[in-house]
N, CA, C and O of each residue as an XYZ file, in Angstrom:
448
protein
N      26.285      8.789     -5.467
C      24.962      9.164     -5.001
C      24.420      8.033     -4.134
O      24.574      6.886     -4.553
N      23.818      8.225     -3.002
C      23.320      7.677     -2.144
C      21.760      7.637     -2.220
O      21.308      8.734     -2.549
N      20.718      6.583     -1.987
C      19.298      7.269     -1.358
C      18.947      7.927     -0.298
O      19.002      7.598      0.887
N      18.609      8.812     -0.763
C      17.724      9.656      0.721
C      16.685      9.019      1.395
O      16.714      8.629      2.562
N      15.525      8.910      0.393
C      13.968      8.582      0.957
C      13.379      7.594     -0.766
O      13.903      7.600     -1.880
N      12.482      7.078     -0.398
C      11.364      6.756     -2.111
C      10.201      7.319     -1.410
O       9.759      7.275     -0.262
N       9.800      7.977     -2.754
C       9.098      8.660     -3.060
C       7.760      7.720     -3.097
O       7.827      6.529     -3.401
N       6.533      8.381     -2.756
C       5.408      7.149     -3.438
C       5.468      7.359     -4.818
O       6.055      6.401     -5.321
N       5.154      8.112     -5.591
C       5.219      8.165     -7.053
C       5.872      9.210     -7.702
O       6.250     10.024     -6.860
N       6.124      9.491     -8.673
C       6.815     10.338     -9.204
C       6.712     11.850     -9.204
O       7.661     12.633     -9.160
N       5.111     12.221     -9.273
C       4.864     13.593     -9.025
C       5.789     14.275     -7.429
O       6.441     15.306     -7.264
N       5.489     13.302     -6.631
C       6.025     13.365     -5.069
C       7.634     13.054     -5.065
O       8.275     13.466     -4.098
N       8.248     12.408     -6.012
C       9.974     12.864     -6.507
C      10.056     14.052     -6.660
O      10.774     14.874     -6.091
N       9.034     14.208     -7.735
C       9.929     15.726     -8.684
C       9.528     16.450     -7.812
O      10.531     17.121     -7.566
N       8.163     17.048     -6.672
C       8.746     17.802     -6.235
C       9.369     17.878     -4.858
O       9.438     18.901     -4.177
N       9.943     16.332     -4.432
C      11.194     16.408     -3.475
C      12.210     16.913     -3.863
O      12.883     17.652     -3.144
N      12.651     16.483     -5.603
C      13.787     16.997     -5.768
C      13.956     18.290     -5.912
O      15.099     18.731     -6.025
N      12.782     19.181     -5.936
C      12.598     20.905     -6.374
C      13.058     21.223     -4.861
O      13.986     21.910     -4.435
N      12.392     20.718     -4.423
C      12.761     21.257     -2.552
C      14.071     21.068     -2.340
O      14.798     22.043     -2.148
N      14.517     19.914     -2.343
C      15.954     19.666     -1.981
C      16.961     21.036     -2.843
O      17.805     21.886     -2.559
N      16.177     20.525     -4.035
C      17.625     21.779     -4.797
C      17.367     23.216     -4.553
O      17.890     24.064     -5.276
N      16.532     23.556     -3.499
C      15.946     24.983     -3.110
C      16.663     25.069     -1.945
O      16.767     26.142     -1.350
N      17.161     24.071     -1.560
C      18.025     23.851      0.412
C      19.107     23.856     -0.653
O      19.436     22.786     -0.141
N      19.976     24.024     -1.638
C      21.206     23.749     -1.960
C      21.814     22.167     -2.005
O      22.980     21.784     -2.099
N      20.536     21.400     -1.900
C      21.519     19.863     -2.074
C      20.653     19.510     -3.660
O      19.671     19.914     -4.284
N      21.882     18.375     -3.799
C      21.526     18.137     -5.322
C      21.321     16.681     -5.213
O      21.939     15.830     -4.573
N      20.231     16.600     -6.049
C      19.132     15.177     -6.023
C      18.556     15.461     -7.723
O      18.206     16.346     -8.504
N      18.788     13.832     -7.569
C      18.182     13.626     -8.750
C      17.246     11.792     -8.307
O      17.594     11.042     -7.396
N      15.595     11.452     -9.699
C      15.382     10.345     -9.248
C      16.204      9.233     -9.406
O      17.339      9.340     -9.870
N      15.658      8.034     -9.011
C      16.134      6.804     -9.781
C      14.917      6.246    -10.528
O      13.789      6.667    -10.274
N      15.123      5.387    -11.361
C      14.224      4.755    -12.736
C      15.128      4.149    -13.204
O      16.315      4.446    -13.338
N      14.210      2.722    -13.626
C      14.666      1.590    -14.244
C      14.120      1.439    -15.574
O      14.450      0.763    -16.547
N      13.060      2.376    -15.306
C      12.569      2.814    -16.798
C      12.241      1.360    -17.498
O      12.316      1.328    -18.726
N      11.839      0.011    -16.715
C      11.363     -1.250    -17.180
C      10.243     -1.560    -17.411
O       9.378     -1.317    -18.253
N      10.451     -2.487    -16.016
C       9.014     -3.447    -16.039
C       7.337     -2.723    -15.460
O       7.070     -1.760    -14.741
N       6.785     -3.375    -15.928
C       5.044     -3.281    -15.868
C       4.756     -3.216    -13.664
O       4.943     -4.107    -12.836
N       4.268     -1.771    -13.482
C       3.627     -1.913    -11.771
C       2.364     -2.366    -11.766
O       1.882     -3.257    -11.066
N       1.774     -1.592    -12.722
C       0.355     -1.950    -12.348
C      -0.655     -1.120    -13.991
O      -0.638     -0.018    -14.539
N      -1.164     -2.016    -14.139
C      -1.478     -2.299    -15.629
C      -0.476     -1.606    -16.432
O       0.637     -2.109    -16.278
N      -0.496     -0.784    -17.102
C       0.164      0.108    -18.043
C       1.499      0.904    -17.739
O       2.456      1.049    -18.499
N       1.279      1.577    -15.938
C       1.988      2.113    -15.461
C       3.490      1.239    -15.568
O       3.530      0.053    -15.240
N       4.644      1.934    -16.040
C       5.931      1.251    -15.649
C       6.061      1.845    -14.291
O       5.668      2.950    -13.919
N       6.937      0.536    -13.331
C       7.303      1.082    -12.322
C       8.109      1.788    -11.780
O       8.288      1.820    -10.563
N       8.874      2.635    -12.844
C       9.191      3.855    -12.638
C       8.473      4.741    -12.138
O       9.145      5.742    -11.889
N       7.496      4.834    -11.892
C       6.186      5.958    -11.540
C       5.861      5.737    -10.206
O       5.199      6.511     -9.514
N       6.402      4.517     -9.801
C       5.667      4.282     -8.288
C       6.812      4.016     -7.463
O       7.561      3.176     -7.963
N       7.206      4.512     -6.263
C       8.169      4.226     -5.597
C       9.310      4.576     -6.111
O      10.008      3.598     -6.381
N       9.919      5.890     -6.425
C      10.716      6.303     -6.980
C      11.615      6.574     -5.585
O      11.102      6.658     -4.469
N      13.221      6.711     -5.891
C      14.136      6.660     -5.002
C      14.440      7.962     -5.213
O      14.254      8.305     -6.380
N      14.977      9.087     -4.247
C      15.574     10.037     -4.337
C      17.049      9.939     -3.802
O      17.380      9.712     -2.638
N      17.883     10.160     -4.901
C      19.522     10.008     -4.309
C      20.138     11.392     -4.793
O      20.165     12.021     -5.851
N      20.727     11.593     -3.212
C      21.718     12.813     -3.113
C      22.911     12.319     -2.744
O      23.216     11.193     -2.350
N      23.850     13.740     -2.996
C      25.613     12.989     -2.781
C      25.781     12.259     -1.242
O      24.955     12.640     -0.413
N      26.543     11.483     -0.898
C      26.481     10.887      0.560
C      27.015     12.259      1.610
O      26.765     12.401      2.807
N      27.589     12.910      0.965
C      28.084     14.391      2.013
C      26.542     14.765      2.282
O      26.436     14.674      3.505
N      25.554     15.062      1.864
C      24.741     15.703      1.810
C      23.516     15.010      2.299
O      22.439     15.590      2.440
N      23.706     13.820      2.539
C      22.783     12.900      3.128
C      21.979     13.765      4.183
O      20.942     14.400      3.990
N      22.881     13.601      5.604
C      21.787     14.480      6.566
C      20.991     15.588      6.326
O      19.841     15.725      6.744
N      21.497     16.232      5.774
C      20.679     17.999      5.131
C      19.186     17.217      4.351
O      17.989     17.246      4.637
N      20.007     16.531      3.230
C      18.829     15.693      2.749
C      17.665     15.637      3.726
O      16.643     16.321      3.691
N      17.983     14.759      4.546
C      16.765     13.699      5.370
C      16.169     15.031      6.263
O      15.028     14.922      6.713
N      16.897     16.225      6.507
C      16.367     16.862      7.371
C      15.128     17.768      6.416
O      14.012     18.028      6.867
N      15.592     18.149      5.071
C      14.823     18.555      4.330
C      13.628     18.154      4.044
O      12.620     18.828      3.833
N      13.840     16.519      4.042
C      12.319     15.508      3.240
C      11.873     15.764      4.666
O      11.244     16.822      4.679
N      11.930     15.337      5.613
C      11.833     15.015      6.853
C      10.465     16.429      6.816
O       9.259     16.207      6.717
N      11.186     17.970      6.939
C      10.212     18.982      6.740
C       9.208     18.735      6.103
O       8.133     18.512      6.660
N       9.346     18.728      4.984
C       8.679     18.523      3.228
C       7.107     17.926      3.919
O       6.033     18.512      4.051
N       7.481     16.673      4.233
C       6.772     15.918      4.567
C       5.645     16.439      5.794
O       4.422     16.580      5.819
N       6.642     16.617      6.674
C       5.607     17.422      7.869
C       4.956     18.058      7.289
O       3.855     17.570      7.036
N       5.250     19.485      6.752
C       4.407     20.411      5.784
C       2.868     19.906      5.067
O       1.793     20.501      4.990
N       3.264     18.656      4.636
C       2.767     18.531      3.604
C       1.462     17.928      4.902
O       0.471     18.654      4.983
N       1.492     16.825      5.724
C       0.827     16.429      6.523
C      -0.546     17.610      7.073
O      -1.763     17.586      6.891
N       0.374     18.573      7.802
C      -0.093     19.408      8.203
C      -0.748     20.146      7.385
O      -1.431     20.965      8.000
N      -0.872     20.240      5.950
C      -1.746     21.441      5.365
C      -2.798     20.223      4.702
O      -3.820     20.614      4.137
N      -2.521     18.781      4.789
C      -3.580     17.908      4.892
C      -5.112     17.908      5.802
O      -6.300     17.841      5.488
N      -4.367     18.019      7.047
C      -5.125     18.773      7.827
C      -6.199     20.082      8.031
O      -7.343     20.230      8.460
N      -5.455     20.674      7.633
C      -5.359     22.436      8.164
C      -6.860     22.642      7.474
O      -7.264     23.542      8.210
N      -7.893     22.411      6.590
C      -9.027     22.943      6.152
C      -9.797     21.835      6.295
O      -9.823     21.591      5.089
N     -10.292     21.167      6.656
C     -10.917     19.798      7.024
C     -12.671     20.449      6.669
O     -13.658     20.046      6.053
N     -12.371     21.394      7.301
C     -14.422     22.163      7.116
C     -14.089     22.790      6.091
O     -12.951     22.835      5.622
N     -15.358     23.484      5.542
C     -15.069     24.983      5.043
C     -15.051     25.931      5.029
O     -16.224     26.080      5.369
N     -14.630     27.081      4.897
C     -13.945     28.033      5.030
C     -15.198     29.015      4.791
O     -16.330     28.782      4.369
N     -14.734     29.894      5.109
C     -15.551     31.571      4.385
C     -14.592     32.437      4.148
O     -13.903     32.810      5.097
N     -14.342     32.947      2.805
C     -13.295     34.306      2.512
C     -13.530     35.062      3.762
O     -14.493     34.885      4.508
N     -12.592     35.904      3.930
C     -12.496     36.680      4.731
C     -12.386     38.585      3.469
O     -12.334     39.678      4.034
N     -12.377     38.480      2.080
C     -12.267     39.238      1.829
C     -13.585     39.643      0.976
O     -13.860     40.786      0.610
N     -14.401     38.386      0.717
C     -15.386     38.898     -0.337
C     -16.684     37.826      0.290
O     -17.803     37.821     -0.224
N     -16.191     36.679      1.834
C     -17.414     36.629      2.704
C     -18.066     35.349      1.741
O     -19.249     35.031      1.869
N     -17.110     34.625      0.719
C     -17.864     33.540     -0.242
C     -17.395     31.993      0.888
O     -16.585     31.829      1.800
N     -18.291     31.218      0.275
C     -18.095     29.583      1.073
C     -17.205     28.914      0.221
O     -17.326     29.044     -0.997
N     -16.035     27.983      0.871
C     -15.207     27.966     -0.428
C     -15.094     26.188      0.278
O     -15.250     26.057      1.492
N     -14.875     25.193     -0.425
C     -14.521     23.994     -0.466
C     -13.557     23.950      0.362
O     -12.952     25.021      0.332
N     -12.707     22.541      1.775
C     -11.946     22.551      2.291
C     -10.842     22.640      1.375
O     -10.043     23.571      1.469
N     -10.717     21.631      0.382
C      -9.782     21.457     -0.275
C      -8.905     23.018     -0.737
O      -7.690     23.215     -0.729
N     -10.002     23.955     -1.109
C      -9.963     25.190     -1.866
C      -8.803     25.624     -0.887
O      -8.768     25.437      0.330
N      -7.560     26.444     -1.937
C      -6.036     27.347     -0.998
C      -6.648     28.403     -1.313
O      -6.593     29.216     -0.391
N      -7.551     28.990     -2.732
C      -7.439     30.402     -2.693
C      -9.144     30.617     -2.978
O      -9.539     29.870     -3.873
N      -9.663     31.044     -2.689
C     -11.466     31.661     -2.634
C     -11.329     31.427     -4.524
O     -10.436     31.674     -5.333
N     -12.782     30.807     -4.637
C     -13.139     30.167     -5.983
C     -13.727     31.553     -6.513
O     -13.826     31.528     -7.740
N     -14.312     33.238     -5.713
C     -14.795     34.178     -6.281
C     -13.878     35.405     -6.518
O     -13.912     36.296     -7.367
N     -12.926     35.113     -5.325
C     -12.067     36.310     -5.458
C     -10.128     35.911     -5.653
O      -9.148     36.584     -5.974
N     -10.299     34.835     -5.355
C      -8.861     34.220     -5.555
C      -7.617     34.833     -4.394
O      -6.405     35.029     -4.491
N      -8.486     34.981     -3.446
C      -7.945     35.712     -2.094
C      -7.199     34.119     -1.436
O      -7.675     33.105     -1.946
N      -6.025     33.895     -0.301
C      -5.944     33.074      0.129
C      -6.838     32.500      1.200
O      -7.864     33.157      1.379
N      -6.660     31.218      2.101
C      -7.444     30.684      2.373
C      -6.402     31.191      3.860
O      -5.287     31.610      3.550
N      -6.667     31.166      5.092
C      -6.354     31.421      5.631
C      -5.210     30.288      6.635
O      -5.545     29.201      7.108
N      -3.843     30.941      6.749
C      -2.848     29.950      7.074
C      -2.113     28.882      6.035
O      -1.324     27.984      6.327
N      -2.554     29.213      4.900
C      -2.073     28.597      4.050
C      -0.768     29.456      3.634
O      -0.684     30.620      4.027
N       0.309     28.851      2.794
C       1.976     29.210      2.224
C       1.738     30.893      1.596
O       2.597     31.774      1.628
N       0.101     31.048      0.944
C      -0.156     31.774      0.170
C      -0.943     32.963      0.790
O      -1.422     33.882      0.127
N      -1.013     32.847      2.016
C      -1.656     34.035      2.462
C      -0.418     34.696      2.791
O       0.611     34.111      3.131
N      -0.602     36.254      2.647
C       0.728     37.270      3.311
C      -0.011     38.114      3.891
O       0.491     39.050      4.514
């Protein structure tokens, strides 16, 4: 196993490694499972490594590579707020699905 990318923290491993194993490559983290990052936290939690087989490297990087864009871009994507479009409520930028009707937010993974 090779590294692909580190992760900033662990939530952002596990779900690189869900993505990756959704493209067919296989990843797992790394952890030293030791010493102290920052008070309590072991630094296992922060800066986690993602390693896939070395065959699989490029697919890898092209995958995180997406992941990442994605993720940028829907950083973006609601900056104001919104108005349902199905029930006409004001919903928080942050908000993916209307807080009254649970309709999506528009352009988000979850609208069809």
């Amino acid at each position: 196993m090779i590294a692909c990318t580190t992760a900033s923290d662990a939530q952002q491993a596990s779900l690189l490694v869900l993505e990756l194993e959704a493209h067919g490559v296989d990843a797992v983290t790394s952890h030293d499972g030791g010493s102290i990052a920052f008070g309590d936290l072991p630094a296992s939690v922060l800066h986690v490594q993602i390693l896939v087989p070395e065959a699989q490297l490029e697919e890898a990087r092209r995958v995180v590579a997406e992941f990442l864009r994605r993720g940028r871009r829907n950083d973006h994507e609601h900056r104001a707020p919104w108005t349902c479009a199905s029930c006409s409520e004001a919903n928080e930028p942050t908000f993916e699905l209307c807080w009254n009707c649970q309709a999506a937010a528009p352009g988000t993974a979850l609208e069809t």
